[in-house]
N, C-alpha and C positions, 0 to 999 in steps of 0.2 A: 579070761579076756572079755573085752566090752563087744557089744553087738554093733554091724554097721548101722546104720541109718536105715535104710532098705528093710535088713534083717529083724530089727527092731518093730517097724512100721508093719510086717507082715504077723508078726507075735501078737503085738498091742492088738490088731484087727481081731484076731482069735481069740485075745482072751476076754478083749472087752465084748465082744459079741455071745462067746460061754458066760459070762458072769451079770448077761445085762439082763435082768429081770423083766422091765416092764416092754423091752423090745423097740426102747426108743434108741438104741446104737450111741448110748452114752451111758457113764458110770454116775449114777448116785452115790453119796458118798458109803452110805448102807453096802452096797454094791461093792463099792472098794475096797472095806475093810471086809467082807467075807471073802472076796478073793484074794486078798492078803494070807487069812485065816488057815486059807485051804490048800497053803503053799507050805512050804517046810522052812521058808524064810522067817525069821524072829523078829518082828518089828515093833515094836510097843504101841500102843494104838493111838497116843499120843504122837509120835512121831509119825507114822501113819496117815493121820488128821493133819499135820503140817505138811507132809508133803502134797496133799490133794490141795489142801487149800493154794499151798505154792503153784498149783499147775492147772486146778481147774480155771474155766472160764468165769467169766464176771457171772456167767448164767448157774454158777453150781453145781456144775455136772464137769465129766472129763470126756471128751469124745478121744480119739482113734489115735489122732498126732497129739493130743496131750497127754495122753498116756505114753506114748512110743518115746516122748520126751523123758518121763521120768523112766522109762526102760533102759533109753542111752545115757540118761545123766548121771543116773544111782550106778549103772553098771551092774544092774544084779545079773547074778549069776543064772540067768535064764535059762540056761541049759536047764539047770535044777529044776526052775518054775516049770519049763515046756514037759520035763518026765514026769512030772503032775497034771498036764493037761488033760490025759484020758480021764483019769481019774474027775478031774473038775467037773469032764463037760455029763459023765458016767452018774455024777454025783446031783448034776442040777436037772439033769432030763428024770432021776426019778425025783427027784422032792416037783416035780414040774407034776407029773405021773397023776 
């Protein structure tokens, strides 16, 4: 099942903040597809790149509520993605190291 709004909006904060490299609290597109990557979700990088383009801003980047958007819209199955998160954030604090 889909996530509320709320539920959504507090995931997207978490993961764009583990996956946001330069610490500007928004996702480059670089950014999006290795958080993609680092999920167990199958998404082709193509469709991937449509959907960022679909959501980000006019600016290029996706901050917090446009990510959360594609969290509620797509309906991923987030559960999955969030039992990945230790692992994400485990994974970008040592390439950070």
């Amino acid at each position: 099942s889909g996530l509320t709004a709320g539920e959504a909006g507090v995931e997207a904060m978490f993961l764009v903040h583990a996956n946001d490299e330069n610490g500007d609290e928004e996702l480059e597109i670089h950014e999006f597809l290795a958080l993609l990557k680092s999920t167990p979700m199958k998404i082709r990088q193509h469709d991937a790149m449509n959907m960022f383009s679909e959501l980000a801003g006019p600016d290029g980047t996706m901050d917090e509520s446009e990510f959360s958007e594609l969290l509620t819209f797509y309906k991923f199955n987030t559960r999955d993605l969030l039992a990945e998160v230790p692992n994400l954030v485990s994974n970008l604090m040592s390439s950070r190291a």
